[in-house]
C-alpha positions in Angstrom: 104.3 174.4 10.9 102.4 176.2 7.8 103.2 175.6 4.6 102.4 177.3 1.2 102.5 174.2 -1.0 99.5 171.9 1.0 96.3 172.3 3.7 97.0 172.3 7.3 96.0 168.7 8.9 94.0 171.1 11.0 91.9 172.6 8.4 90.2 169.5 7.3 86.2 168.1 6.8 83.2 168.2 8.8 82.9 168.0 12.9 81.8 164.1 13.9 80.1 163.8 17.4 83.1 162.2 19.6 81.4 159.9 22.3 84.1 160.3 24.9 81.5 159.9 28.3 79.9 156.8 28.0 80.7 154.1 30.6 83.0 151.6 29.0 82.2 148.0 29.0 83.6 146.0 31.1 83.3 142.7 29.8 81.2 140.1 27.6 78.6 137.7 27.9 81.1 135.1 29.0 83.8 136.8 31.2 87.9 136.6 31.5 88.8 133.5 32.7 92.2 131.7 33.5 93.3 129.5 31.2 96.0 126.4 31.5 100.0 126.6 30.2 99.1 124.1 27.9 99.3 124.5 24.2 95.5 124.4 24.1 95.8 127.2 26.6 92.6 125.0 28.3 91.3 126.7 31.9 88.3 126.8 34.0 85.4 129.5 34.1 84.6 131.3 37.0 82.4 128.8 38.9 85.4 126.3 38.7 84.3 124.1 36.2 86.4 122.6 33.2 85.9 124.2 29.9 86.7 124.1 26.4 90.2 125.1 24.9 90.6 128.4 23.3 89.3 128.5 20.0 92.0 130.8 18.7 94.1 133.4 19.7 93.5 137.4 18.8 96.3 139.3 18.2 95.6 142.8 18.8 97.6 146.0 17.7 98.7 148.5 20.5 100.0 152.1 20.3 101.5 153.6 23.1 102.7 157.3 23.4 106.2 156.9 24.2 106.2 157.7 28.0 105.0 154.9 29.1 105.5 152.8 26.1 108.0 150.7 28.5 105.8 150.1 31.5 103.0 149.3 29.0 105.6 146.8 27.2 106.1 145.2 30.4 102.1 144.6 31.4 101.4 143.3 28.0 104.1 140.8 28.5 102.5 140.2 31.6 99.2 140.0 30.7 100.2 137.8 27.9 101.6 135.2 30.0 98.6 135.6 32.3 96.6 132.6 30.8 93.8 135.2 30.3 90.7 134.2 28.1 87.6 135.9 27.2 84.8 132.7 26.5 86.9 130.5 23.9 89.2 133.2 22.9 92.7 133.9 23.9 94.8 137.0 23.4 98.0 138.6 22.3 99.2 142.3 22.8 101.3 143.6 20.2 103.0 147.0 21.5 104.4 149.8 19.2 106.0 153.1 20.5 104.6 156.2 19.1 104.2 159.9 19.8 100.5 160.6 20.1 100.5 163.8 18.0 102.5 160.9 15.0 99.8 158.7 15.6 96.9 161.2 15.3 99.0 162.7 12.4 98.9 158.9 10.7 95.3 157.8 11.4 94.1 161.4 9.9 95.9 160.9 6.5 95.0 157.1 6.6 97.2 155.2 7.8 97.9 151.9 6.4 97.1 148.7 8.8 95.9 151.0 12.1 96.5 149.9 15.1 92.8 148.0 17.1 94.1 150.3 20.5 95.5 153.6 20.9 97.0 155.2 24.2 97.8 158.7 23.6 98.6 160.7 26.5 95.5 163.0 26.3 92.0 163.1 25.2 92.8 166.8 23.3 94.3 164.5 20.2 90.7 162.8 20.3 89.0 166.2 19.9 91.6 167.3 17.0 91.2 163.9 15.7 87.0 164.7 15.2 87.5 168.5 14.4 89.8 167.3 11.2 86.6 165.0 10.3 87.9 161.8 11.2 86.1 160.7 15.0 84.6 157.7 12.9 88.0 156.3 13.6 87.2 155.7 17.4 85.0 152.7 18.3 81.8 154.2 20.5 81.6 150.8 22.6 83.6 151.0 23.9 84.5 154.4 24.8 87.7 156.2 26.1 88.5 156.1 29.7 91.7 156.5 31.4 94.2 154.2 32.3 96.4 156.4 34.6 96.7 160.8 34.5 99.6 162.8 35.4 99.5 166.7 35.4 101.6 169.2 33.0 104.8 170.8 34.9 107.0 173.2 34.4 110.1 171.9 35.7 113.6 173.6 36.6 116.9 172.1 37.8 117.4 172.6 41.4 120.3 175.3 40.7 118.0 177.4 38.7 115.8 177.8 41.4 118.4 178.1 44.2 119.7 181.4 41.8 116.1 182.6 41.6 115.9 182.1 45.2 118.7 183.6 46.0 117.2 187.0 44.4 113.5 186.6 46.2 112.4 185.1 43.1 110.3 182.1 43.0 108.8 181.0 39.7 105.0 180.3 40.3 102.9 181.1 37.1 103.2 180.9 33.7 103.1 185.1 34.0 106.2 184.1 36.1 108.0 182.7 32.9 106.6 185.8 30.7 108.8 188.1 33.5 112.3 185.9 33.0 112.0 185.9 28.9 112.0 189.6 29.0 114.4 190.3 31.9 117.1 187.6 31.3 119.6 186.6 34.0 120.9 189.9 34.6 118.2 190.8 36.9 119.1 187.9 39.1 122.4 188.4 40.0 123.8 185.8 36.9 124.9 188.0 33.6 126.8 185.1 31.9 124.2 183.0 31.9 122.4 185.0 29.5 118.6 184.5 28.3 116.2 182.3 30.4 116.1 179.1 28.1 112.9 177.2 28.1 112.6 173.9 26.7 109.4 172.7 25.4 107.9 170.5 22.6 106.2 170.9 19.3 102.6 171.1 19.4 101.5 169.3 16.1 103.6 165.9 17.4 104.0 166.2 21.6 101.4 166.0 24.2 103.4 168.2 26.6 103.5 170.5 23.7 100.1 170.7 22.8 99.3 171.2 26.4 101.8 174.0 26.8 100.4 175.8 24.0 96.8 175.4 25.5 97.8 176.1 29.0 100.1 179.4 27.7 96.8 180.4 26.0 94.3 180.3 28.5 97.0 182.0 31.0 96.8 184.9 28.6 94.7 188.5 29.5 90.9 188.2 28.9 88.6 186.0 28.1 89.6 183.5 26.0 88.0 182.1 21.9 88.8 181.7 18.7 88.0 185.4 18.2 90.0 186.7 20.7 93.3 184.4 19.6 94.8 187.6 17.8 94.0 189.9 20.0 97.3 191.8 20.6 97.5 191.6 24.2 97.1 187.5 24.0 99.7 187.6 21.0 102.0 189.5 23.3 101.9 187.2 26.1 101.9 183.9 24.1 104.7 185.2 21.8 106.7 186.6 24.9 107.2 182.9 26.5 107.7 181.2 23.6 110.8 184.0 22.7 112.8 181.6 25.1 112.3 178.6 23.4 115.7 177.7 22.0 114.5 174.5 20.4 111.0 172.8 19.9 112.2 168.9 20.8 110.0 166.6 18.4 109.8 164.1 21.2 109.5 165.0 25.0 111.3 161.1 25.7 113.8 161.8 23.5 114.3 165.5 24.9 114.5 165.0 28.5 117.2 162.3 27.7 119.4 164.7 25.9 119.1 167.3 28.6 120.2 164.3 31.5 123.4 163.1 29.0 124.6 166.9 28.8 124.4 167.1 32.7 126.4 163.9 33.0 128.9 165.1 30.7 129.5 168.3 32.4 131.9 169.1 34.7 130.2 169.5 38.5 132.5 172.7 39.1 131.4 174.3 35.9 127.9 173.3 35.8 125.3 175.1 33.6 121.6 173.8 32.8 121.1 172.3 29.0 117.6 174.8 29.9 116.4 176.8 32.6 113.1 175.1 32.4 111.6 172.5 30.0 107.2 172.3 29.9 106.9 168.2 30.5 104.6 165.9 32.0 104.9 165.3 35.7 106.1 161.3 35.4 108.7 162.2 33.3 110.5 164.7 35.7 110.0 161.5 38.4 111.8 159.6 35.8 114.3 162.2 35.3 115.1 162.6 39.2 114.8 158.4 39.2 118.3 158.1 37.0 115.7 157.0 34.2 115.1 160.1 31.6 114.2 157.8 28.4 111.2 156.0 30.5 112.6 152.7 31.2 112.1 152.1 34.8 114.8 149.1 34.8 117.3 152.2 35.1 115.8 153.6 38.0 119.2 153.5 40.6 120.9 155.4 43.3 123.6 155.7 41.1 121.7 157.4 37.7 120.4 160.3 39.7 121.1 163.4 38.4 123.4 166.0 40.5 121.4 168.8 39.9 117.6 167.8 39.7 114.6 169.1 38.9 112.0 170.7 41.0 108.5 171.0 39.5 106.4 173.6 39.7 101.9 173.3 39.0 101.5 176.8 37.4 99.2 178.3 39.7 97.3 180.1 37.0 96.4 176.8 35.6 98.0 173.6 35.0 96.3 170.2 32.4 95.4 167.0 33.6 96.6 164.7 31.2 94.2 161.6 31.0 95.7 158.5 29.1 92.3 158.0 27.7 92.0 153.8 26.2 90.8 154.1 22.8 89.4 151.5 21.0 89.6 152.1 17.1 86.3 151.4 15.0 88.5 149.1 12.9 88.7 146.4 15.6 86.8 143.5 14.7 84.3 142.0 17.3 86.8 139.4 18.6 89.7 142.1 18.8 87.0 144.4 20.6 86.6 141.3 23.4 90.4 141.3 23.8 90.5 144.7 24.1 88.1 145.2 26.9 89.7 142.6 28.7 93.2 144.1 28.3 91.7 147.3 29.7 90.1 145.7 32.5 93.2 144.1 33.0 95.2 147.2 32.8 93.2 148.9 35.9 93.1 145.8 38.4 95.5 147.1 41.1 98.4 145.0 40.7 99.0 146.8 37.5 97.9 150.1 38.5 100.8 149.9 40.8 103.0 149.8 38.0 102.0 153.1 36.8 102.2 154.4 40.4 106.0 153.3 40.5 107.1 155.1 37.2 105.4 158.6 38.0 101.6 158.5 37.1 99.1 159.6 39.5 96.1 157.4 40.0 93.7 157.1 37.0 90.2 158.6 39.4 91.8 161.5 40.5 94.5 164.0 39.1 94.5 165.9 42.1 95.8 163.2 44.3 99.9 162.7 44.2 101.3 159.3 45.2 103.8 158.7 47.7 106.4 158.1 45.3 105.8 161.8 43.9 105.7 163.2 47.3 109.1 161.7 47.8 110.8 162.4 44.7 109.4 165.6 43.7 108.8 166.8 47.0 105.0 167.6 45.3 102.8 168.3 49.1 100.9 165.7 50.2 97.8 168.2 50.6 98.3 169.6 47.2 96.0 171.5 45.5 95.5 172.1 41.6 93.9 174.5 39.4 93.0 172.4 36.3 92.2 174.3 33.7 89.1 172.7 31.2 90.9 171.7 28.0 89.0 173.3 25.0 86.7 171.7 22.3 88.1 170.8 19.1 87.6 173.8 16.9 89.1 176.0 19.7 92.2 173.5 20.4 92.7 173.6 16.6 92.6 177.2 16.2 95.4 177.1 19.3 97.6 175.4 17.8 97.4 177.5 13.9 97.6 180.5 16.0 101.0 179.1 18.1 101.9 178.5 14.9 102.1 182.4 14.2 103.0 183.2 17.3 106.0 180.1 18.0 109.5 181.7 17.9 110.8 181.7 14.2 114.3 179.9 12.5 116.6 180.6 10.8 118.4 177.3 9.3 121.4 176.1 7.1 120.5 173.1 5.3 124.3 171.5 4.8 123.9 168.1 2.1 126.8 165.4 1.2 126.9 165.5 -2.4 130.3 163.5 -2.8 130.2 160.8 -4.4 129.3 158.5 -2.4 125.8 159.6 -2.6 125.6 157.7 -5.9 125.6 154.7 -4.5 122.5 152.5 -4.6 119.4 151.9 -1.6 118.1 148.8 -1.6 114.4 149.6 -2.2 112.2 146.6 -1.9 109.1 149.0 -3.3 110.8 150.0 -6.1 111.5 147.7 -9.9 114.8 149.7 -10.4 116.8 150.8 -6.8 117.2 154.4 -6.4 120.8 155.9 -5.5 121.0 157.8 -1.8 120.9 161.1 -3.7 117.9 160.3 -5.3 116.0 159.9 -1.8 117.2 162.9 -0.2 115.9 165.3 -3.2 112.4 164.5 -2.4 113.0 164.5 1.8 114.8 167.9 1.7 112.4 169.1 -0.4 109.2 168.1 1.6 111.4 169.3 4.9 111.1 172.5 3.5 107.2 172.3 3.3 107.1 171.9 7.2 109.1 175.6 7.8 106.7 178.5 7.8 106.8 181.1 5.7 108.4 183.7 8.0 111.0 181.3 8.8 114.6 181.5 6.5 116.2 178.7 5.2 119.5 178.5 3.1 121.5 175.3 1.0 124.8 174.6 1.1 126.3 171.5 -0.3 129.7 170.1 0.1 131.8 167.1 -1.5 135.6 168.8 -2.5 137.1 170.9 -5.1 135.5 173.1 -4.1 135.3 171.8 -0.5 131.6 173.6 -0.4 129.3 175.7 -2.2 127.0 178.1 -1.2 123.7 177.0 -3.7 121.1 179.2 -1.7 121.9 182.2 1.0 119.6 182.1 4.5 115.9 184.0 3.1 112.8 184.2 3.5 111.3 180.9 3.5 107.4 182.1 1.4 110.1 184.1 -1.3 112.6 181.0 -2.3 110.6 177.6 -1.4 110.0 177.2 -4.9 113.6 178.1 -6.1 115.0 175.8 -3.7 113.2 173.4 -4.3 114.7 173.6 -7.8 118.2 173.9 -7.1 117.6 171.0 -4.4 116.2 169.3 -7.7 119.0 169.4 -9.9 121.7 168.0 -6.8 124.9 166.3 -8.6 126.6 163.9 -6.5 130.9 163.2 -7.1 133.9 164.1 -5.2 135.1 163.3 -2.0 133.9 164.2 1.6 135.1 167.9 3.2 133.0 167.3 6.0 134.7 169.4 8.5 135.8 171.8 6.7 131.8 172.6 5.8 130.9 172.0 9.3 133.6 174.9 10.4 132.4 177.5 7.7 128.9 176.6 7.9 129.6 177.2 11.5 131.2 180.4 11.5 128.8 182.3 9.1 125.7 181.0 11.1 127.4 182.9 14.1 128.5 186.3 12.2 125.1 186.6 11.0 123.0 185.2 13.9 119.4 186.6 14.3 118.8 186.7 18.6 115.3 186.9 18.3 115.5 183.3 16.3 116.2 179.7 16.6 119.6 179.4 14.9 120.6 176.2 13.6 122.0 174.0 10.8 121.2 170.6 9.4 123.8 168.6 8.4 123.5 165.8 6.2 126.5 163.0 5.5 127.3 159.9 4.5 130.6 159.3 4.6 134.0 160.3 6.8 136.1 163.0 6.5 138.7 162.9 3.5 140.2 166.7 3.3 142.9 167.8 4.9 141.7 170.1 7.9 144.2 171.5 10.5 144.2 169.7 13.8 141.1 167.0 12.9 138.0 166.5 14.4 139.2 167.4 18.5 140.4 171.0 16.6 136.6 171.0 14.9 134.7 170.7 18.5 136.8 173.0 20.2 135.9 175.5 17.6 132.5 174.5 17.5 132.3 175.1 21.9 129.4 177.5 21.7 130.6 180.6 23.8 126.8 181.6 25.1 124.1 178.9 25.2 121.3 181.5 24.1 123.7 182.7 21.0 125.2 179.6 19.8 124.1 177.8 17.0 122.6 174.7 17.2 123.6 171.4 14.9 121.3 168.6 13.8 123.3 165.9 12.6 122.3 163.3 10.6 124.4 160.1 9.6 123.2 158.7 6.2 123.7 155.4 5.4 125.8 152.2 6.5 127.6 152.8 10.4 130.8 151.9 8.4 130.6 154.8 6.1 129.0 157.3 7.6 131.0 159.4 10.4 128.5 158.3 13.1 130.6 159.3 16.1 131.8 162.3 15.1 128.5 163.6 14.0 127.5 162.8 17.2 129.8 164.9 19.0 129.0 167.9 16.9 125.6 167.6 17.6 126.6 167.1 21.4 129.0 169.9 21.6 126.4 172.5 20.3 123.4 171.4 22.3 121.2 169.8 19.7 120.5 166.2 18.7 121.5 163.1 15.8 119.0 161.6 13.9 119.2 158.4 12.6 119.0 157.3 8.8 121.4 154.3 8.8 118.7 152.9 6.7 118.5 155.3 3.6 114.7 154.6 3.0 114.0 156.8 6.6 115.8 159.6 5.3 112.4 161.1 4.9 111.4 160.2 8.8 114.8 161.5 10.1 114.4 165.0 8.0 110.5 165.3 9.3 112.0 165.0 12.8 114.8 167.4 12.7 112.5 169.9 11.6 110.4 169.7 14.1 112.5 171.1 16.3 112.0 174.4 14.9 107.9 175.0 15.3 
């Protein structure tokens, strides 16, 4: 999102050539070899004969988007207990999870210890990467190739498109999804289900973001440039789709799980999607319709599959290829470069490429071509045929994504902080000489939260402890007239009393409602770290009942989050107000992430 108080990551430096075609290296002088179980991990080189133990082993640093951070977990086990060697040196993949758009984010502002491989989900991060004046980062020997693809979808539960069915209506195009944001369920024979939802990420942080924003774009009227970006007609059609967004999910992982738990929770008589659609990657609906939404593939069972599931559809007026491109960072030393070429060779030897097969992927030479297991579980044709759209250059894909900025459909938010006094109690900061209290790390988190909303967004403060059980510090606004004040009041934050939390939760609740803006995301952020002391009628079970959002395109969405120690903090219920109105916890159990849980609750709103 914009912000008024610092530069865009887009905006930054001078274009770097990128070297994204060159043939990567397959191996060195000497090549992989096997090497013995021993301790001195001792083997024998191609021709057979004996050779020298290792002369050390090479840890290397991997980060994998979070989609196939599991399946890539697994082969670095495997290829860690493979006995592989490359001349005298051995080995060792270390694996970390991470969004691709949080990883480009971190390398850009230059980030500490940076991992010697990277394995977004696209090359398109590579090309903002070098627009924002940083492709010195990636190595150019060896360059990026792909280790697997999969294809963008737009994928619907099977009873969404039965009902469209039902009324000659099948969803083909993203023109298609234009038609249903403006005409609503009405038109198909389903008033009470209100507004077509569509569920899609953000595209600063999410691959399957970023590529619905490109794909959106280039399915707009006319020719399309940076000059042509604001040109009404494009505005129109962009802004159209993305007026049936009800929440931008910061994580596409994290997303699709949530939508599978509220199906299981539902009851089969009264069942209503969590969305109407949701813009993914094409593995993670075969996940989804495997049992497995959060990308393990050990869940993958007869017994996980979802009652109602999803049915993709390759928007005809173009669709992304997503390319898993193997990037090798400049930072890698020779000896970590070594390991790295033979992990990717090792990566692309069939056995393993099997592995990508069985969780979703299509194979790494050809997009185009869907595997047997997609065939089966998303009924995708064996004959299929794709219109792949070319993904833009990096000034163009950054201009995309400033424009969606514009364009993305706007919040209004309730920022709801525990200042009881609990809050005064101290965080353990290792960093620090003197340890800060909790209150005195969530001034500086809600603050910078604010920085990510745009300035056509509205934001308001209430805070809540007891006697009074709340207090309304800021009304909703206009994010560009009160940043500044709020950050202020946000400032000056007291901490004492005890903990009204549901009473808050209710009121907050109820105003939100009254005073709800259709055309925006409506939502409130709750912050607390204790339980419930205040006497409220009927408890928590008479709290979610009047919490029960009586239209899912109306209601109003809350993003818990749970601040501090599991014992003190009201983890469960939290959990179920987040649950009831159809948004999502975040975790700060550890008050020193209170900054990382605010950054991604926000970025569910643009």
């Amino acid at each position: 999102m914009s912000s008024t108080t610092g530069p865009r990551r887009f905006h930054r430096g001078h274009l770097l050539g990128l070297v994204v075609g060159l043939a990567l290296i397959a191996a060195t002088a000497i090549g992989p070899r096997q090497v013995a179980a021993d301790g001195n991990r001792a083997g024998e080189g191609g021709n057979g004969a004996t050779v020298a133990p290792c002369r050390r082993t090479e840890a290397i640093q991997v980060s994998s988007s979070t989609e196939k951070a599991v399946v890539m977990s697994r082969l670095a086990d495997r290829y860690n207990s493979a006995g592989r060697a490359v001349g005298d040196l051995c080995g060792k993949i270390e694996l970390t999870p991470l969004t691709s758009g949080a990883t480009k984010n971190a390398l850009a502002a230059g980030m500490k210890d940076p991992p010697e491989v990277w394995l977004p989900t696209s090359s398109m991060w590579l090309r903002l990467l070098e627009q924002e004046g940083h492709g010195d980062l990636i190595a150019r020997d060896p360059a990026p190739q792909s280790i697997t693809t999969s294809t963008l979808v737009i994928a619907m539960p099977q009873s969404v498109v039965e009902a469209l069915e039902k009324h000659g209506k099948r969803l083909k195009t993203w023109a298609d999804v234009l038609e249903l944001s403006r005409s609503g369920w009405s038109a198909y024979g389903k008033p009470a289900w209100g507004k077509f939802i569509l569920g899609r990420d953000n595209a600063e942080t999410s691959t399957s973001g970023l590529a619905a924003t490109v794909a959106t774009y280039i399915a707009a009227p006319g020719e399309l440039s940076a000059a042509t970006l604001n040109d009404p007609q494009v505005v129109h059609f962009v802004h159209g789709i993305e007026s049936s967004v009800a929440r931008y999910g910061d994580e596409a992982v994290r997303f699709m799980q949530q939508i599978y738990d509220a199906e299981q929770r539902q009851d089969a008589t009264k069942y209503r999607p969590y969305v109407d659609a949701v813009v993914i990657q094409e593995q993670m609906a075969y996940l989804y319709n495997r049992g497995a939404p959060g990308g393990d593939p050990a869940k993958m069972s007869a017994e996980r599959v979802p009652r109602n599931p999803l049915r993709v559809v390759h928007p005809e007026d173009g669709t992304l290829e997503l390319d898993h491109p193997y990037v090798v960072l400049a930072s890698a030393t020779p000896d970590q470069r070594a390991i790295a070429r033979d992990f990717y060779q090792f990566l692309i030897d069939p056995v393993q490429q099997k592995e990508f097969a069985n969780v979703g992927f299509r194979p790494r030479d050809d997009a185009t071509k869907p595997t047997e297991q997609l065939v089966h579980t998303l009924g995708v044709p064996a004959d299929q045929h794709l219109n792949f759209v070319q993904p833009p250059d990096g000034k163009l894909l950054a201009a995309m994504v400033n424009s969606w900025d514009k364009v993305r459909r706007k919040t209004r938010v309730l920022l709801v902080l525990d200042v009881s006094g609990s809050m005064n109690e101290i965080a353990d900061d290792p960093n620090r000489a003197q340890d800060p209290t909790k209150l005195q790390l969530l001034i500086p988190a809600a603050q910078r939260a604010l920085d990510l909303l745009d300035d056509d967004d509205e934001v308001g403060l209430w805070t809540f402890s007891s006697d009074p059980p709340y207090t309304q510090v800021m009304p909703v606004s206009r994010v560009g007239a009160v940043r500044a004040q709020l950050k202020a009041r946000i400032q000056h934050l007291k901490a004492s009393g005890n903990t009204a939390l549901y009473a808050v939760t209710d009121a907050a609740s109820q105003m939100m409602a009254r005073s709800l803006d259709p055309e925006r995301i409506n939502a409130i952020v709750l912050l607390s770290d204790g339980q419930n002391t205040e006497n409220y009628p009927g408890g928590a079970k008479a709290l979610l009942d009047r919490l029960n959002p009586a239209g899912r395109d109306t209601s109003v969405r809350i993003f818990t989050v749970p601040y501090g120690k599991a014992e003190n903090a009201d983890v469960a219920t939290l959990a179920q107000i987040a649950n009831r109105t159809k948004a999502a916890q975040y975790d700060a159990s550890d008050p020193l992430d209170v900054g990382d849980a605010f950054v991604q609750v926000f970025r569910n709103f643009g």
